[in-house]
N, C-alpha and C positions, 0 to 999 in steps of 0.2 A: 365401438371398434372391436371389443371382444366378443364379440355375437358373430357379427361379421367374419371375423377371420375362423371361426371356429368352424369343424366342417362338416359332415355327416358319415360315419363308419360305414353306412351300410352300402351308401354308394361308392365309398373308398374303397372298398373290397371288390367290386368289380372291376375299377380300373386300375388294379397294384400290378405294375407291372412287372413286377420280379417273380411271377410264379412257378418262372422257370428261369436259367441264367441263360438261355436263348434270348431270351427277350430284351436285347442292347436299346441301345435309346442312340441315335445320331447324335453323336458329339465330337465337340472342337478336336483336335490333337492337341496335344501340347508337348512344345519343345525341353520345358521345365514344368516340374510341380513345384508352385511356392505354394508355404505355408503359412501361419499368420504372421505379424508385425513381429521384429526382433527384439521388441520391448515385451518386456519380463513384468506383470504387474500383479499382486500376490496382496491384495488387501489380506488385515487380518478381521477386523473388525465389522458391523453394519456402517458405523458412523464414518470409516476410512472409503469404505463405496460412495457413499450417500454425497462425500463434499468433492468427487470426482464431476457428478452427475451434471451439475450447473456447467462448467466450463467444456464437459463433452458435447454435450447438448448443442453448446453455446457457437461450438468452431461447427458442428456437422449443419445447423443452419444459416449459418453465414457464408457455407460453402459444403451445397448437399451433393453437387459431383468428384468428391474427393473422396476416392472410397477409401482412405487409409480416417478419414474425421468419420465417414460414415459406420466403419468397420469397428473404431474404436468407442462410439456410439452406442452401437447394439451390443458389445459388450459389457457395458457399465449397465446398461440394463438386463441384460441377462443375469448378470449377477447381483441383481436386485431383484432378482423375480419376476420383473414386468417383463414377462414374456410375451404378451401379444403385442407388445411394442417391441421388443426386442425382434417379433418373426417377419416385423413389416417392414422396421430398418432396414435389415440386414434379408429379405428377398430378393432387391434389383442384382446386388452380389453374389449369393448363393444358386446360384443354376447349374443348371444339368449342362452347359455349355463351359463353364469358369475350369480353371486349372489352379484354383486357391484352394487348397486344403482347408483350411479355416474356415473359409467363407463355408465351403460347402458340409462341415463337420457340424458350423452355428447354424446352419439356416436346415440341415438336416433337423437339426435336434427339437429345435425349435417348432420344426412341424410335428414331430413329434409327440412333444408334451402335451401341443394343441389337439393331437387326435388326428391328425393331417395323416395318414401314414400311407398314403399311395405317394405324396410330393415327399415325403421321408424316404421311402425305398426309394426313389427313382432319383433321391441325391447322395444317397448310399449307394446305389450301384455305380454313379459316376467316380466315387471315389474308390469304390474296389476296385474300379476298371486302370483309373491310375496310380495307384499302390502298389508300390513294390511286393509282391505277395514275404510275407512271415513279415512283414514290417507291421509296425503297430499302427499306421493307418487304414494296414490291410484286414489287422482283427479288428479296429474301430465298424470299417463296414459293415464286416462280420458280421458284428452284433446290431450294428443298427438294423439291418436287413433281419436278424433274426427275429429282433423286436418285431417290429413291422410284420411279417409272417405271422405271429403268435396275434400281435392285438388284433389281427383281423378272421384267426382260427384257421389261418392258411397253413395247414401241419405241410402238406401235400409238397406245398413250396419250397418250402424250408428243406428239404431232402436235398435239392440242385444247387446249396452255399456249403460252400468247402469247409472245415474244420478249422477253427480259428485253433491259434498257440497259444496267445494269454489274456483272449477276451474274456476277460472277470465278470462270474455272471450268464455270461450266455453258454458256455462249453457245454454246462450240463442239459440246460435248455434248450439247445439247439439238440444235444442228443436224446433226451425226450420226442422230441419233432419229429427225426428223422426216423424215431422206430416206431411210431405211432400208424396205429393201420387204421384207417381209416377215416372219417372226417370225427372231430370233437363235439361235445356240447351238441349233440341233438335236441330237438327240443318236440314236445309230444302234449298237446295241451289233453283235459280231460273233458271238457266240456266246451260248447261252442262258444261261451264269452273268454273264451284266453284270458283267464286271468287264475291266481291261483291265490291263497291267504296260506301262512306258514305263522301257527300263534306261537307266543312267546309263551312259555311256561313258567316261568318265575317270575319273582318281583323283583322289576328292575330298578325300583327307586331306591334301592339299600345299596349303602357305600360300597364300592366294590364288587355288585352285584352284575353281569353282563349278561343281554338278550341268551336265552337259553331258548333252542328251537330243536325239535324231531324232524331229524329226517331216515330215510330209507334207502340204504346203499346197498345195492344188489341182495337186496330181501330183509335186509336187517335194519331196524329199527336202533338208531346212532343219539347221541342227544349232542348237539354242538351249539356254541355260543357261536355271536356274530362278532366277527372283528373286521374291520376294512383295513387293516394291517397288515393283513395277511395276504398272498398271492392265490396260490389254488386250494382246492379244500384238502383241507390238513384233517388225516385221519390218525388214530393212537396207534403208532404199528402192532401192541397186542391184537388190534379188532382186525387192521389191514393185513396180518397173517393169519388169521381166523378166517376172514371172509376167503383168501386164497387170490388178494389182487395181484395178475403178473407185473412181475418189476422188468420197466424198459430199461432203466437208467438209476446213476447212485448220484448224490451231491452230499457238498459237507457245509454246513451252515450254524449259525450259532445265534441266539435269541436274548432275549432282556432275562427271559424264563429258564433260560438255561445257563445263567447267573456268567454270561458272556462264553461258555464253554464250547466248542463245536461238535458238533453229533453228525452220525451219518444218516444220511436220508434216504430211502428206498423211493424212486419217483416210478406210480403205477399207473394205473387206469381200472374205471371203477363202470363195469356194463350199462348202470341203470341208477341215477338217484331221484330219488319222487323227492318233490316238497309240495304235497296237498296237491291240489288237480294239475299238477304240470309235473312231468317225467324229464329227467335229459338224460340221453346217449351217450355212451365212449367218454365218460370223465375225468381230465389228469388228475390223478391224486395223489400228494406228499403224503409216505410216512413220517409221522413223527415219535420222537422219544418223546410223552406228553405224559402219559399215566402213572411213568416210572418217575418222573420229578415232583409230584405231587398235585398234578393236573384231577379236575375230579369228573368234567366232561370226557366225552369220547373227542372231540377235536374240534375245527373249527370250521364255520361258515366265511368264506371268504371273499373279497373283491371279485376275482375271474369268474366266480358262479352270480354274484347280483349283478357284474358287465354285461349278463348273457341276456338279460330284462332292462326295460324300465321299469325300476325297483324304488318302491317308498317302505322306508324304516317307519313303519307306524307304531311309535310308543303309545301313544293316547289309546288306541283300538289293540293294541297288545299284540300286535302281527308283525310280519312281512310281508307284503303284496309286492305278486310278480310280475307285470304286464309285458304284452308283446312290446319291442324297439318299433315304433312307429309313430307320425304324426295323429294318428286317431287316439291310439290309448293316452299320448302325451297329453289330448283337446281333454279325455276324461279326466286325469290327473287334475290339470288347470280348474274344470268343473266342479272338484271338490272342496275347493276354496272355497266360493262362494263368489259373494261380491265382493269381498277383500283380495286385492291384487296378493301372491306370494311374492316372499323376500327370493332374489336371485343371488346366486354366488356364485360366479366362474370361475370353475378351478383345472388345472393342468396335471395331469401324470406324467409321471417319470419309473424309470426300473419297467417293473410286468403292473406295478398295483399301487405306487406309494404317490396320491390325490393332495393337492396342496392348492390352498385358494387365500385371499388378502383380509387381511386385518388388522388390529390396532392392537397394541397393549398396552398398559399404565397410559393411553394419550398418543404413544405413535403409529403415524399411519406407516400403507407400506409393506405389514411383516408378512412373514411369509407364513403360514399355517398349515403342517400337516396334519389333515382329517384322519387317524385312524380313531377309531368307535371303539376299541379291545382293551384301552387301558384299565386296569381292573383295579383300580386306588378311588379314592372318596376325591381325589381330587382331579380339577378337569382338564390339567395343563402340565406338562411337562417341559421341563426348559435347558438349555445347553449352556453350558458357562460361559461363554462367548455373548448371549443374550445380556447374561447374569450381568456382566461385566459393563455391556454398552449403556444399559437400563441404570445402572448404580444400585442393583436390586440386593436384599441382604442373603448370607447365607445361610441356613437352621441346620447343624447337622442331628441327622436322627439315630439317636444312638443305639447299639446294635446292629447297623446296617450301614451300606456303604452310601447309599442318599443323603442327600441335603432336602427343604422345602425353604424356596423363597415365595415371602408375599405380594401380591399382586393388588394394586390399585384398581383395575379395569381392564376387560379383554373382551375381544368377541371379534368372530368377521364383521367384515365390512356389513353396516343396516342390520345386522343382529349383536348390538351391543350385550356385555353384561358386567355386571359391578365384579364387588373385590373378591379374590379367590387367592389358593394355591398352587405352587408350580412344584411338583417334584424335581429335583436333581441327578445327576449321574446314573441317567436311567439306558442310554445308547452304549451299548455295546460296540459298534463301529467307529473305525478308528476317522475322525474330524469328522463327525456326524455332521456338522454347520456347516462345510465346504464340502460336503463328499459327493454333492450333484451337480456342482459348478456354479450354483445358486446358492443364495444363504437361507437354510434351514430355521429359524428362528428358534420356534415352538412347536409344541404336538397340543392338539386340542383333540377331548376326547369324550367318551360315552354322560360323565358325569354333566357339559356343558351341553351336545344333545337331546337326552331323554326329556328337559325340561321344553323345550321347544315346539312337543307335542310330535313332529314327526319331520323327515326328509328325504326328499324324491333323488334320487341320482339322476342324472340323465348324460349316457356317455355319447349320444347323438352329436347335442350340442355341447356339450362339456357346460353343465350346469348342476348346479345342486339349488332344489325349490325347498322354501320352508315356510311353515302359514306368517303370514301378515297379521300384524296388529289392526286392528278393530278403528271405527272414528271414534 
């Protein structure tokens, strides 16, 4: 099922139909906008969702034209994560036709995280169209349309969506877009196999040690770790004022690394960054306050630069390799296996960058697993107390510092099990990390449970991550 619904960027970018706000879609009128059901339901817990799940289930199949069982359905999944079930429920409801705000906010989003983002814009523009403009379903659109524009490199587009009031998140990002000349992320291979190696310079098997790679930003030779945490490539603003990148736009933001505090961000664009035979054009680039907190790289490699490839984290061969997005380079990927099928894992985005795919921990199935690669601890898991709590897990506090570490019995995604480890604590700076996407956050799994797996493919096509297969 999650193959299936998942869908392909490249042809979604052709048919986004919001690349201008000319471009309406025929739809219903409506005499009213309803919203969702007037029932208020505010789990706190994983285990308060989980014993919803049987009895929703249970009425939306014993009566599947009832869209108040169906509607209430796709929500108890959605907030379990099980989003491609959640986008298939809840699509006869969500169209570009419906006058449900609900319907059409869940079945937006939900395309969304899938990678769907031409049937995400064109159910964000239905609901800008019926929003009261400065109401908060009118910045809802807003942003989803912004999103939408950016996951597909549509800066162009994004110029003809009004100025949201207190879409959190998108304000600054939509004003990047709008001043952005030009198209982004060009891409310039070097040699006629389009493929490019970016080695790792360090040894990544040392606690706390992360992919350290060279690259070349408008002539200057930068050293940046990899982290899939991160959104656009994060430059140190000493180098990002050095080099002389024009600043479009400012944002204020605040990190694990900047011990929760908020910094301002200069958001640029970078003419030219090579990595090994492949060059890209027009690059957004975050400054960051990075050098000054005791950062010792120049900044970071980040998700929106590996979205631009199909991208393998090769630890074993000590690289990054960068392939064209296409079914050929993907048949080579597959080819490097061998005769051993790779382990599959589909995983979903939310925000601009933050990938989360299914796993198990201490034995449950289910959790929710954010993939970011940047954690820079000896340990491969981070955990939210909310987890701490459902798990019965104990607390360690580490003295001097404001973390805990609990123990873990067992963890890994789905078909890439791995034994007992540790979770650090109190490491999210945002406030309900666990609810803050409408989904439950579990866990962060990270570079320490990676590296050893020898290596892994992104593939934002299909929304998959490949990782070698065990042996007969």
């Amino acid at each position: 099922m999650r193959k299936q619904i998942a869908q392909t960027t490249a042809i979604l970018v052709s048919v986004l139909c919001v690349t201008t706000m000319a471009c309406r879609l025929d739809s219903t009128p409506c005499d009213e906008l309803s919203d969702i059901d007037a029932e208020e339901w505010n789990p706190r817990l994983r285990g308060d969702v989980e014993a919803a799940l049987t009895a929703r289930q249970t009425a939306f199949e014993s009566e599947p034209g009832n869209d108040g069982a169906r509607r209430a359905y796709a929500e108890v999944l959605f907030k379990l994560g099980d989003i491609w079930e959640a986008d298939e429920v809840i699509a006869p409801l969500g169209t570009t036709t419906t006058c449900h705000a609900g319907d059409l906010r869940l079945a937006a989003r939900t395309a969304y995280l899938l990678g769907d983002y031409g049937r995400s814009a064109s159910l964000n523009e239905r609901l800008l169209e019926l929003a009261d403009e400065g109401s908060d379903l009118h910045d809802q659109a807003i942003r989803g349309l912004t999103l939408a524009h950016y996951q597909t490199n549509d800066f162009a587009g994004a110029r003809e969506l009004p100025t949201p009031t207190e879409a959190e998140g998108s304000a600054s990002l939509l004003a990047l877009m709008q001043a952005f000349e030009g198209e982004p992320y060009g891409i310039e291979w070097a040699g006629d196999e389009r493929i490019a190696h970016l080695p790792m310079t360090n040894d990544i098997t040392q606690p706390g040690a992360l992919p350290l790679v060279t690259l070349v930003i408008n002539g200057e030779a930068v050293e940046l770790i990899l982290d899939t945490g991160g959104d656009r490539l994060y430059l140190d603003k000493g180098i990002y004022e050095r080099i002389g990148l024009p600043t479009l736009a400012n944002r204020e933001a605040r990190y694990a690394y900047t011990g929760g505090e908020t910094v301002e961000e200069p958001l640029g664009v970078a003419a030219t960054v090579t990595m090994g035979d492949v060059t890209l054009s027009n690059v957004p680039v975050i400054g960051a306050t990075w050098k000054a907190l005791g950062q010792t790289s120049d900044g970071v490699l980040t998700t929106q630069i590996l979205k631009q490839f199909l991208t393998t984290v090769d630890y074993e061969n000590r690289r990054i390799t960068f392939r064209e997005r296409n079914a050929e380079a993907l048949a080579e990927v597959m080819a490097t296996f061998g005769d051993t099928p790779p382990v599959e894992a589909p995983f979903y985005m939310t925000n601009t960058h933050l990938m989360f795919a299914k796993g198990r921990l201490n034995g449950h199935e289910g959790m929710n697993f954010f993939l970011d690669s940047g954690l820079a601890a000896s340990m491969p898991l981070v955990t939210v107390d909310e987890t701490v709590e459902f798990l019965g897990l104990e607390k360690n506090e580490i003295q001097g510092t404001a973390y805990y570490w609990s123990p873990i019995e067992s963890h890994g995604l789905d078909d890439l099990p791995g034994g007992p480890a540790q979770a650090l604590g109190n490491v999210f700076v945002e406030d309900d990390f666990f609810w803050r996407f409408g989904f439950m956050a579990d866990v962060l799994i990270s570079h320490q449970y990676l590296w050893p797996k020898g290596s892994w493919t992104i593939d934002f096509d299909n929304m998959n991550y490949y990782f070698p297969g065990e042996g007969p």
